[in-house]
PAROKOL-863893 format. One record per residue (C-alpha): residue in three letters; x, y, z. Coordinates in steps of 0.001 Angstrom, whole numbers, padded with zeros to 6 digits, always signed. Each point is the difference from the previous one (the first is absolute). Example, Ala and Ser with C-alpha at 12.3 -4.5 7.8 and 13.67 -1.06 7.14 Angstrom:
// residues 2
ala+012300-004500+007800/ser+001370+003440-000660/
END
This chain:
// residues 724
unk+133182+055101-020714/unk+002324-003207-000624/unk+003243+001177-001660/unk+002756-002575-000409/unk+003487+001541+000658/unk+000957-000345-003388/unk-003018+001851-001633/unk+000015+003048+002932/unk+004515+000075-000747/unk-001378+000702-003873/unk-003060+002432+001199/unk+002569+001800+002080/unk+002419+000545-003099/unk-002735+001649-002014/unk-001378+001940+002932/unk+002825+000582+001859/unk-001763+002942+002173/unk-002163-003161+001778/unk+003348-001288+001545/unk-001254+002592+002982/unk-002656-002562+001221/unk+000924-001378+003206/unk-002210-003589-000453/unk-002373-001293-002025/unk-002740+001842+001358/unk+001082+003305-000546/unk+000990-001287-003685/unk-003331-001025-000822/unk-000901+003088+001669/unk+001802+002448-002322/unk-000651-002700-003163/unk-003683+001619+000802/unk+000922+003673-000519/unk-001154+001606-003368/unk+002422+002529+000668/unk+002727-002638-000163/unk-001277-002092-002145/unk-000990+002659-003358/unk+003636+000698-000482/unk+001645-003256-000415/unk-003620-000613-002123/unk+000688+002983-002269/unk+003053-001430-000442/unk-000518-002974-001937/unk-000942-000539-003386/unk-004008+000179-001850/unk-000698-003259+000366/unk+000280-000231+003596/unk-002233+002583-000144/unk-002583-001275-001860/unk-000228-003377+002415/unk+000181+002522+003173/unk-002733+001617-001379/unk-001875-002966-000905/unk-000138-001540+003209/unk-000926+003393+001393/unk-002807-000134-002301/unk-000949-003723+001480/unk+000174+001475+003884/unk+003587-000700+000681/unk+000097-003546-000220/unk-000881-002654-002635/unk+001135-002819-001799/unk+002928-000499-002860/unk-003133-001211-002329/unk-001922+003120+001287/unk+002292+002333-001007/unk+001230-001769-003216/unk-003825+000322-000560/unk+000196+003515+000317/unk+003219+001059-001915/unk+000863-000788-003400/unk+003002-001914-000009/unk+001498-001266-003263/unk+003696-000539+000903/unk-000612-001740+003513/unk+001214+002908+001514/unk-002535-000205+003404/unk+002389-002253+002291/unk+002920+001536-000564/unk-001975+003863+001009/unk-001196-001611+002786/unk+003296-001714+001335/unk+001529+003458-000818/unk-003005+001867+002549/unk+000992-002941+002642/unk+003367+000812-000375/unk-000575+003486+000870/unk-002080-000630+002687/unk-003242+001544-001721/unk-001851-003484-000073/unk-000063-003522+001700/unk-000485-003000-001055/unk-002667-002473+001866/unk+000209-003317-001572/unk-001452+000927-003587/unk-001516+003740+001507/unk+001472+003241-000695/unk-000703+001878+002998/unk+001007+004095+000076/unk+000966+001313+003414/unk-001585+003432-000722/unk-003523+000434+000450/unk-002203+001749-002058/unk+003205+000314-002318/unk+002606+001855-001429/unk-001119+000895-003035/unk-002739+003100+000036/unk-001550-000864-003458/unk+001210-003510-000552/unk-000094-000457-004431/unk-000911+003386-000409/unk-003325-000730+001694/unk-002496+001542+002079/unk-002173-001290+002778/unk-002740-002332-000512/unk-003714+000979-000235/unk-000741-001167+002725/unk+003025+001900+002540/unk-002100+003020-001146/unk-003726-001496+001653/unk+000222+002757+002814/unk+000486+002882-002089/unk-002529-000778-002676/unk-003414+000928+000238/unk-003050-001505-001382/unk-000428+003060-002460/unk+003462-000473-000760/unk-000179-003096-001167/unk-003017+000482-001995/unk+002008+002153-001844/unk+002869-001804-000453/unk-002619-003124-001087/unk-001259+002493-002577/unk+003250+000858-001295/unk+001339-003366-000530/unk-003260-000357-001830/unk-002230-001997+002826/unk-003211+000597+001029/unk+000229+000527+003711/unk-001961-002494+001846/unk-000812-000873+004163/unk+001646+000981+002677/unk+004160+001327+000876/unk+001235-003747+000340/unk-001856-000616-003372/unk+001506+002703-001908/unk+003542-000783+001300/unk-000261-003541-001545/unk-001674+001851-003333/unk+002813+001937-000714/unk+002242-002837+000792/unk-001870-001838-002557/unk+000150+002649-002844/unk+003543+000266+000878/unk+001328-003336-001083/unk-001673+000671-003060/unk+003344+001216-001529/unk-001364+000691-003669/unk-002947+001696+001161/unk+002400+002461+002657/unk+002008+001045-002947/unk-002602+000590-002151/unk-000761+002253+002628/unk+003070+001858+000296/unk+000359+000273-003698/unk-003221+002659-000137/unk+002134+001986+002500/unk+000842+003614-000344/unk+003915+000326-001813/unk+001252+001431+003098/unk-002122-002593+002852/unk+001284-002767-002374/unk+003546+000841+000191/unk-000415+000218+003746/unk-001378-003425+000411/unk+002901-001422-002475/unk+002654+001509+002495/unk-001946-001129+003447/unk-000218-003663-001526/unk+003648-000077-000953/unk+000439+001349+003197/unk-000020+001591+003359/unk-003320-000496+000300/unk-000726+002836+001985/unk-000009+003691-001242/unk-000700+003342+002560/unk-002589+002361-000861/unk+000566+003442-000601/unk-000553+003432+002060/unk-003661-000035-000128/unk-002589-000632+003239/unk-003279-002772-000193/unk+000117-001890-003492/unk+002490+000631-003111/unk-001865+002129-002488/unk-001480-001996-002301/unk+002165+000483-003159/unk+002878-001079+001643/unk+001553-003191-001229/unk+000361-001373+003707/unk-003736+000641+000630/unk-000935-001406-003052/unk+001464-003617+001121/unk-001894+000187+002940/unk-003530+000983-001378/unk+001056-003257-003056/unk+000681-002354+003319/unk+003364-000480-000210/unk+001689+002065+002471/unk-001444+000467+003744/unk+001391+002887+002106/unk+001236-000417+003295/unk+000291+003212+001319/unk+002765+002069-001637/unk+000588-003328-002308/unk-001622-001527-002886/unk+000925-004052-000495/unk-000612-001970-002713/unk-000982-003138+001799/unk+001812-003256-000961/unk-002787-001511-002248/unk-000354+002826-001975/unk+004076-000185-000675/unk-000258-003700-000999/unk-002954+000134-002106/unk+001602+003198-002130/unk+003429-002100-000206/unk-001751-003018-001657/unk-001370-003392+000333/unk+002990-002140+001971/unk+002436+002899+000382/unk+002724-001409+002460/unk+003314+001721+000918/unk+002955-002284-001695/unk+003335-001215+001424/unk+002047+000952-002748/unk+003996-000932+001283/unk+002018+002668-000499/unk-000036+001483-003677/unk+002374-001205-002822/unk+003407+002340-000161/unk+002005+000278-003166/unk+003697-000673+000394/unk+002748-000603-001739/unk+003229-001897+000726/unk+003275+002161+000928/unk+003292-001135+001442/unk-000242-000265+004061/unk+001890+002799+001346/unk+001492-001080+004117/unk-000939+003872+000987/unk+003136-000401+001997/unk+001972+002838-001217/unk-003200+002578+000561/unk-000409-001323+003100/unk+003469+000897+000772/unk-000489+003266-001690/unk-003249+000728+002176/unk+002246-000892+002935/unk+002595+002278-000300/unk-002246+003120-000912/unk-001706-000328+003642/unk+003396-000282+001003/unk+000954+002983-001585/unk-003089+001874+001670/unk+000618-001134+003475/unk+003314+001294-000465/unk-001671+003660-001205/unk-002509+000155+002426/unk+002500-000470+002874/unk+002895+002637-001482/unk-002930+001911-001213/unk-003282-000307+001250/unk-002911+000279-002514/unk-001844+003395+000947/unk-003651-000245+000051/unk-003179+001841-001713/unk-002147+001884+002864/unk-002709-002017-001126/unk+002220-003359+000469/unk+001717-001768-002457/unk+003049+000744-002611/unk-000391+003077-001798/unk+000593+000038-004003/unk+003380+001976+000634/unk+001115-002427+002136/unk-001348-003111-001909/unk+002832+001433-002478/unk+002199+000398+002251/unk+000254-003954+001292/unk-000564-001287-003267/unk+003195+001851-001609/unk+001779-001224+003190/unk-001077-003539-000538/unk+000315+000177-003884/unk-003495-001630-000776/unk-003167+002231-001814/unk-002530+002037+002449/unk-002943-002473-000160/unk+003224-002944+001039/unk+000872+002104+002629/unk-003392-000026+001301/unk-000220-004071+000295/unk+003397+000356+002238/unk-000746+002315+002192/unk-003771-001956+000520/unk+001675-003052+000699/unk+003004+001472+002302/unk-003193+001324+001870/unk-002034-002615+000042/unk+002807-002164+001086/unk+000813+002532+002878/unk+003383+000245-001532/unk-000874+004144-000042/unk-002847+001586+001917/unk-001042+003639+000904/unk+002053+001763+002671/unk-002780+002629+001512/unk-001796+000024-003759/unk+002878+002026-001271/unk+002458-002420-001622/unk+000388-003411-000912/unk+002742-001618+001916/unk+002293-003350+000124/unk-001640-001758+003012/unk+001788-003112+002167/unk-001723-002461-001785/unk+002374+000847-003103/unk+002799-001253+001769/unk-001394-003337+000581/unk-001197-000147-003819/unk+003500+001011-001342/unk+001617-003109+001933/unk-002343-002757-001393/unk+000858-001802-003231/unk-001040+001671-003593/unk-002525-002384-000142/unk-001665+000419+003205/unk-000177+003801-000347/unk-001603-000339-003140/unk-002553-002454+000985/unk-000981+002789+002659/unk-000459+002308-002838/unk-001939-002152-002425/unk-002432-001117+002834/unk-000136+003917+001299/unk-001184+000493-003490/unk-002654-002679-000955/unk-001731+001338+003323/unk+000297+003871-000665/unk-003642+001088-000641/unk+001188+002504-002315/unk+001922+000518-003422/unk+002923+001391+000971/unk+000700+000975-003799/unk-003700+001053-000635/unk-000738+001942+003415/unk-004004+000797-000350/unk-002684-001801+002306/unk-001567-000569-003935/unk-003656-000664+001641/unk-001880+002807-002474/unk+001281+002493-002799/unk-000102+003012+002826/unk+002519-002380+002025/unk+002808-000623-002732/unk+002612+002603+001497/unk+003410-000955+001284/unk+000995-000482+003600/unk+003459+000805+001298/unk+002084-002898+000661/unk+000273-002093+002686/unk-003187-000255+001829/unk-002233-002339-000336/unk-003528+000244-000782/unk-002886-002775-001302/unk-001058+000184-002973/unk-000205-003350-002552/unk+003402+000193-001252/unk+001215-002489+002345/unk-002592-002327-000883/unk+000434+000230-003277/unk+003798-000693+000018/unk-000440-003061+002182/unk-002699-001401-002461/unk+002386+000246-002706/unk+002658-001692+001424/unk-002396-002572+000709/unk-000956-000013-003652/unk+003332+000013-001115/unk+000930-003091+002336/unk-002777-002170-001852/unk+001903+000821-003503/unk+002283-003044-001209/unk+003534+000812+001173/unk+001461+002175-002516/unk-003270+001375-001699/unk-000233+003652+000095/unk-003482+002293-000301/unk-000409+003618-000836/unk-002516+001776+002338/unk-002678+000291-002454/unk-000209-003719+000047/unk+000052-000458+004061/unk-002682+002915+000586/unk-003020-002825-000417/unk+001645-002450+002373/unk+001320+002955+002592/unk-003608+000726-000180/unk-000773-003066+000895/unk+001925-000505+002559/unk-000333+003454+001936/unk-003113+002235+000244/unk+002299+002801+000652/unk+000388+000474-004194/unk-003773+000559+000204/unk-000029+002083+002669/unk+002959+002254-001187/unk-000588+000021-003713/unk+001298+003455-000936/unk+003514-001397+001401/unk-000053-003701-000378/unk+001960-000024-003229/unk+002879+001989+001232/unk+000064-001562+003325/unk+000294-003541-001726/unk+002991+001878-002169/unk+001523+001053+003421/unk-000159-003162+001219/unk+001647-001554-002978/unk+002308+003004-000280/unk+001163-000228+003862/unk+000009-003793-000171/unk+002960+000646-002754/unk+002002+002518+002157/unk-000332-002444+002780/unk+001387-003370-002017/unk-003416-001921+000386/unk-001507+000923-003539/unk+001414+000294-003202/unk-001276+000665-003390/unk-003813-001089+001351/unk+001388-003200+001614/unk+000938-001144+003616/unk+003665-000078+000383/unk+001656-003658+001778/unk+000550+002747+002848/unk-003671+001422+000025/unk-001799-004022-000840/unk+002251-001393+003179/unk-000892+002943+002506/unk-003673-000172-001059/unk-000229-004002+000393/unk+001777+000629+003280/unk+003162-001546-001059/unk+004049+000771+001243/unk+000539+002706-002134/unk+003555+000150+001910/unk+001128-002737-002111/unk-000501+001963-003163/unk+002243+002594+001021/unk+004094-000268-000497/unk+001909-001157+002859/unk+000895+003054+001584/unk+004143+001165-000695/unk+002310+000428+002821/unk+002942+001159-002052/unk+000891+002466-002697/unk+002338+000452-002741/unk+002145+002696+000393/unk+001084+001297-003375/unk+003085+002373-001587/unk-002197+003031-000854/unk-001540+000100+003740/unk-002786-001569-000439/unk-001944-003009+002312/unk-001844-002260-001865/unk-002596-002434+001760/unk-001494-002814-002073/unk-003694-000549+000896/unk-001051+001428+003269/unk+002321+001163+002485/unk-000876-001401+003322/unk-001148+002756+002479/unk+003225+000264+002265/unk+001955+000572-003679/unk-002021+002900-001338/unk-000066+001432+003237/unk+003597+000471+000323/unk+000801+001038-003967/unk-002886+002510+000066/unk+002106+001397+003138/unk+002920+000463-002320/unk-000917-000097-003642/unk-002846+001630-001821/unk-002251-002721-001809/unk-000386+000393-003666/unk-002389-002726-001295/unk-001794-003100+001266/unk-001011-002635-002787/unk+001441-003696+000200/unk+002693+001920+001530/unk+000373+003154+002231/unk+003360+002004-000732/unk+001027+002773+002307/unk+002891+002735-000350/unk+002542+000798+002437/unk+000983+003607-000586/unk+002344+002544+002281/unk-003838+001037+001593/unk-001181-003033+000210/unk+003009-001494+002165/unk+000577+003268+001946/unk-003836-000513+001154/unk+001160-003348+001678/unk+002845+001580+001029/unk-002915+003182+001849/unk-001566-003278+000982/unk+003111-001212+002394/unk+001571-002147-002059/unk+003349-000346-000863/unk+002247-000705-002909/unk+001147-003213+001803/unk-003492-001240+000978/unk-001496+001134-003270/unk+002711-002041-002210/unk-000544-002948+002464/unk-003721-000199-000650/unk+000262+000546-003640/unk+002535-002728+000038/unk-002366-002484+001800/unk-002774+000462-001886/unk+002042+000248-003102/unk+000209-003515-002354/unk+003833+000957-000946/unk+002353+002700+001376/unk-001201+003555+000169/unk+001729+001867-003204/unk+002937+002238+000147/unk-002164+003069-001043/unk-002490-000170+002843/unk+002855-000868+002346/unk+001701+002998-001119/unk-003538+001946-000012/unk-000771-000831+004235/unk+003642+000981+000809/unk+000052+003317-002103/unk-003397+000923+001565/unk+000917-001428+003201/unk+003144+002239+000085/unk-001712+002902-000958/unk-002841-000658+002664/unk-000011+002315+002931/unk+002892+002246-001447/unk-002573+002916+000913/unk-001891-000320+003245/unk-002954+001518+001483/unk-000982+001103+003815/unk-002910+001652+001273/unk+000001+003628+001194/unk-001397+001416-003130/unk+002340-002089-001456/unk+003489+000131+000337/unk+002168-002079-003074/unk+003033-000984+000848/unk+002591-002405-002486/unk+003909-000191+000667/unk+000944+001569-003107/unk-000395+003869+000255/unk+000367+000352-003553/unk-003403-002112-000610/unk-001308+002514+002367/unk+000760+002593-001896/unk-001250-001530-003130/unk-003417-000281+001946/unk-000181+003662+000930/unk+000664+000942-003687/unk-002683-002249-001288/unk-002884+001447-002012/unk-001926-002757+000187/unk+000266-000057+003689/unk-001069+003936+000556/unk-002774-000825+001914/unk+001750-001368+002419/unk+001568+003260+000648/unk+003256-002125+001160/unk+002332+001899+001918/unk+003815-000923+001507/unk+000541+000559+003570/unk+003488-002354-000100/unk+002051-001724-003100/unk-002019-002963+000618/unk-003053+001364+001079/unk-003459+001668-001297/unk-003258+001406+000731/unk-003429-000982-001667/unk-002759+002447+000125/unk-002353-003459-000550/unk-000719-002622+002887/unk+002241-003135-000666/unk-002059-002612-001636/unk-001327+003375-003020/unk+004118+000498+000095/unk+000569-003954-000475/unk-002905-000223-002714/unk+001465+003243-002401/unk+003681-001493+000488/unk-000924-003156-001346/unk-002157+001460-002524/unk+003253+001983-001284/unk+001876-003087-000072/unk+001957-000091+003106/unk-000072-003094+002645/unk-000139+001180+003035/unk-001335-001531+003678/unk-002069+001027+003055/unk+002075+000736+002954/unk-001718-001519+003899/unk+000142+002305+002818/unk+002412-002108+001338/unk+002313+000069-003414/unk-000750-003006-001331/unk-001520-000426-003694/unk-003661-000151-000077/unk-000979-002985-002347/unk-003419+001275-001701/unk-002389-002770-000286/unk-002112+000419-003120/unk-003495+001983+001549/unk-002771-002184-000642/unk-003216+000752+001849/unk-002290-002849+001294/unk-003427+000742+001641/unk-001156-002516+002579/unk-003190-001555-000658/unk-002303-002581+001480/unk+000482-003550-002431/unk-002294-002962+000053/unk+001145-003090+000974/unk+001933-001248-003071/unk-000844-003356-002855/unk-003216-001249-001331/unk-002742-001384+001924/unk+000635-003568+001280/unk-003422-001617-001215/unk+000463-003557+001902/unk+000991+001148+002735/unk-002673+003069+000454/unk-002527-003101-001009/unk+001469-002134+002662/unk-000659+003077+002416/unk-003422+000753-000620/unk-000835-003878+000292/unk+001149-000062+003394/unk-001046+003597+001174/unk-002781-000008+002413/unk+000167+003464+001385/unk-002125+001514-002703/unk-001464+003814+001298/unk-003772-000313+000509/unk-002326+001469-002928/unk-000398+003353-000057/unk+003087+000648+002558/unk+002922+002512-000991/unk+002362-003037-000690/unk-002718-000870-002804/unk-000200+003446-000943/unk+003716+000752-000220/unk+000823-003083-002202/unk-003039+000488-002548/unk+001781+004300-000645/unk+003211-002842-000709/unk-001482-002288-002319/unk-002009+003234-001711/unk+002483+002887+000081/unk-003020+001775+000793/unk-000079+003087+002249/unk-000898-000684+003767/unk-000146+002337+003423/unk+002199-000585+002608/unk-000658+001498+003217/unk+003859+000063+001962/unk-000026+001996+003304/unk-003409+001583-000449/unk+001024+001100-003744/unk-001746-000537-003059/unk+002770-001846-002827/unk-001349-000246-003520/unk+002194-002301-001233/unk+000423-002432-003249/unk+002469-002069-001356/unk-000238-002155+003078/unk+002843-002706+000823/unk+000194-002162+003187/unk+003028-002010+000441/unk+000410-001806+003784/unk-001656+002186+002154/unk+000319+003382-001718/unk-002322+001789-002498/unk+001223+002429-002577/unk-001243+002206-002195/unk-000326+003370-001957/unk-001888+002581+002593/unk-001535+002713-002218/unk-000706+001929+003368/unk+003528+000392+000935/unk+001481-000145-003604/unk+002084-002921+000561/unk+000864-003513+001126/unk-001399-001685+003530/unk+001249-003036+001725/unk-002229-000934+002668/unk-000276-002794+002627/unk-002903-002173-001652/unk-000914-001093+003894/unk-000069+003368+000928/unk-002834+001284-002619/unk-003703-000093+001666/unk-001751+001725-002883/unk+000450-000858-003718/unk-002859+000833-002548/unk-000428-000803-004116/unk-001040+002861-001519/
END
């Protein structure tokens, strides 16, 4: 294989799993492996299909004028397929020869079609060929050899064969209409020797145009041909017409920015208050409610949040019993708005599921919902990317309903075949989720959603972020546009936010400020902040606001023992002990200035507050105990971070020479990478079945199913790998 560094950067960006190959041997190597290779196939849209199967119909390798020969091609579709196939690494191109690297094929009934006669010669008798001679109307005549070639002879006699098949029994007939549309192949039923003679499958065979191989019956490839008609060729077709209609472009900035905050939001949540898990794994229907009245948004919204904080390992599952904040948050909530939503909006073109529309969709008994936020396969995913890619070939500002993309998503994406009881609702989702995310709207791409699809700087689309607020008279901090990380950071640490649009406005309140105040801040510090981030002079009021709550701050404060309150004026004391709203506390004086709790400090802190008193923690040592706002972060193993480098991985593999030998665990290892497929790895004399396979330097990583968790291993170190 000769690949220019140019064509292998562009294979690598479509098949970014290949990046693993250590030279060009090992590429060409993998390039080789059906189980590599079916995937990105499946992939791509009907007409690649149709040349793929065409030149596995000619033996893997023919002409441009062979296979024009062979397809029907009325919009001069066949060079584009095929540059598309080289592209992907599923042909290459010999001077004018298509060659494919996979040998017999990829395709198990390429058109719909059987086997030829003549693949059949070794299971065909003489006697079994009479007959079939006699059903195609023939009189049987010489020896095997010279019956083969009569049937082949009666069966290019198209007219005659379905003449033949039109005296067919009702049921037999209907039979042969579905095996010559397609598979070919149909598996007998619980019986031992031959069918029983009145059965439809038996009655194709005694006719001559089915021939059983063992538990099979096949209708060979002539037979298919002559029943579709005299020159019957598949046709390149282009993707089908879709109806649109002109709307005003919407930027999709503001959703984007909406989408944005609500994983924000849930980050938050899951680290004050982890989401409990379902025994059975996954968010339970109670507490689906629960985070989507926390994050304001509908159930089936709340669903597409929590997939993507997940699948963006901005939450995962603390011992499979609650969701949790994980360190990888920390690092998202620092980057610019547009950079955390780009994360997002490429976490969800890849999900393989709806997140709205949670059902694996494959058959009717298979339509029920999964709890959110695992992933599973099923053809949603497909589906949503081949509507985007539909979408992107729509004039800019044309919009479609999804009645008119269904024929081109079909098109474009097996999957709508394959899933049929679900593909209209999972093209809905996709369209529906696409909104909530800022990249569709009203059935058309967004600027946002057309620039991160043609792998533009979406960054620029976004507003410069703010570094400074205006403080107003009735407490409130308004910040045009988006408020640069740093900013929101430090007002969400003293003011409650109230909307987020063009602008976010947040509310300083007598809780909000004593809660920077619990935080260690002071009035001084507090007031100097607000004044540098401030465009004019902080306001009177909220001057007057800090101080008041400042100077009220820490009247009352709490020590352990069970808790002992203590304040300098005895008659607030008192006023405590008397409190109805404090009985549980059971507060009880010991001095003028001192008191009792029955509760541990921080329960004693917590119903204080909560009864509208500021009071502090006390140290062991007597000094105030600034409470930093509890947020919990679980520790989790990241990959390393940005998109694949395409030149420079080509580059690499061009000059790599240390390729692992054929067959060798090094081979093994990186075809479970390309594949995702599951593979055995034995580590100290113990079986791993493992999937989801990763190798980055020198380590491999991956999902063990054995162990119930993720293994890094020494690749060097592993002696035994297997594919199973």
């Amino acid at each position: 294989m000769s690949l220019h560094a140019a064509d292998l950067a562009q294979l690598l960006r479509n098949r970014p799993e290949l990046a693993v190959a250590d030279s060009p041997d090992l590429l060409e190597r993998l390039l080789k492996q059906p189980e590599a290779a079916v995937p990105a196939l499946l992939g791509l849209d009907t007409d690649c299909h149709l040349v793929s199967q065409a030149l596995q119909i000619l033996g893997g390798k023919a002409s441009h004028a062979e296979l024009a020969e062979l397809l029907h091609d009325p919009g001069g579709r066949l060079e584009e397929s095929i540059g598309t196939l080289a592209a992907w690494g599923l042909v290459s191109l010999d001077g004018g020869t298509v060659v494919s690297p996979h040998q017999p094929g990829l395709w198990a009934h390429p058109f719909g079609l059987g086997r030829p006669l003549r693949d059949f010669a070794q299971l065909l008798t003489a006697d079994v060929l009479k007959s079939m001679v006699k059903g195609l109307g023939g009189k049987p005549q010489g020896r095997k050899q010279d019956l083969l070639a009569q049937a082949e002879t009666l069966l290019r006699d198209g007219q005659a064969v379905r003449r033949r098949a039109a005296g067919l029994p009702e049921q037999a007939l209907t039979l042969l209409e579905s095996l010559t549309a397609g598979p070919p192949v149909v598996q007998q039923g619980i019986w031992y020797g031959s069918a029983p003679a009145n059965q439809p499958i038996e009655q194709l065979a005694q006719a001559g145009f089915v021939i059983r191989d063992g538990w099979d019956y096949e209708l060979p490839r002539e037979v298919a041909l002559a029943l579709r008609g005299d020159g019957w060729k598949p046709e390149l077709t282009g993707q089908p017409g879709v109806p649109s209609a002109a709307r005003p472009v919407s930027d999709g900035v503001a959703a984007a920015l909406a989408a944005v905050d609500r994983i924000e939001a849930l980050v938050d949540l899951a680290g004050a208050e982890p989401v409990t898990e379902l025994k059975a794994g996954g968010v339970g229907t109670r507490e689906l409610r629960r985070v989507a009245k926390a994050l304001d948004v509908p159930e089936q919204s709340a669903a597409l949040w929590l997939d993507l904080a997940f699948g963006t390992d901005l939450i995962a599952s603390e011992l499979g019993e609650r969701l949790v904040s994980t360190t990888v948050a920390d690092d998202w909530l620092a980057r610019p708005a547009a950079a955390r939503w780009q994360a997002l909006a490429e976490c969800w073109i890849a999900l393989p599921q709806a997140a709205s529309f949670r059902v694996p969709g494959c058959c009717a008994e298979h339509m029920t919902p999964q709890a959110p936020p695992y992933q599973f396969e099923c053809g949603a995913g497909d589906i949503r990317r081949a509507t985007l890619r539909v979408l992107r070939t729509l004039p800019d500002g044309h919009a479609a309903t999804p009645d008119g993309l269904l024929p081109a998503v079909g098109w474009r994406s097996r999957a709508a075949r394959e899933h049929a009881p679900a593909t209209t609702e999972f093209l809905a989702a996709a369209l529906r989720e696409g909104e909530l995310l800022g990249m569709v709207q009203d059935g058309a791409l967004t600027t946002l959603g057309r620039a991160l699809l043609d792998g533009g700087e979406v960054a620029e689309l976004f507003p410069t972020p703010s570094r400074t607020v205006t403080l107003q008279h009735d407490l409130t901090a308004i910040v045009a546009g988006t408020p640069a990380p740093e900013l929101a950071a430090f007002l969400n640490g003293c003011a409650d936010l109230e909307s987020r649009d063009r602008a976010s406005v947040w509310r300083l309140s007598e809780g909000s400020v004593r809660r920077a105040l619990d935080a260690g801040a002071t009035a001084e510090s507090l007031l100097a902040e607000l004044e540098r981030c401030s465009a004019k002079s902080v306001p009177q009021p909220l001057r007057y606001l800090v101080t008041d709550v400042a100077r009220r701050h820490g009247a009352i404060r709490v020590t352990a023992a069970a808790s002992v309150v203590t304040s300098d004026d005895p008659t607030l004391i008192t006023e405590l002990c008397g409190s109805k709203a404090l009985r549980k506390l059971a507060l009880r004086p010991v001095a003028p200035t001192v008191a009792l709790s029955a509760l541990p400090p921080d329960e004693t802190l917590r119903l204080l507050r909560q009864a509208g008193h500021a009071p502090v923690g006390v140290a062991a040592d007597g000094t105030v105990r600034a409470e930093r706002p509890q947020r919990r972060r679980l520790a989790i193993a990241t990959e390393p971070d940005g998109p694949l480098d395409a030149e420079a991985a080509a580059l690499a593999i061009l000059d790599g020479t240390d390729a692992p030998a054929p067959g060798s665990v090094g081979e093994t290892l990186r075809l479970a990478a390309v594949t995702g497929g599951p593979v055995i790895i034995v580590w100290q004399r113990r079986d791993h079945y493992m999937d989801d396979l990763r190798i980055t330097g020198g380590s491999v990583t991956g999902y063990c199913h054995d162990c119930d968790g993720g293994h890094t291993f020494p690749q060097a170190k592993i002696k035994e790998a297997e594919l199973l």
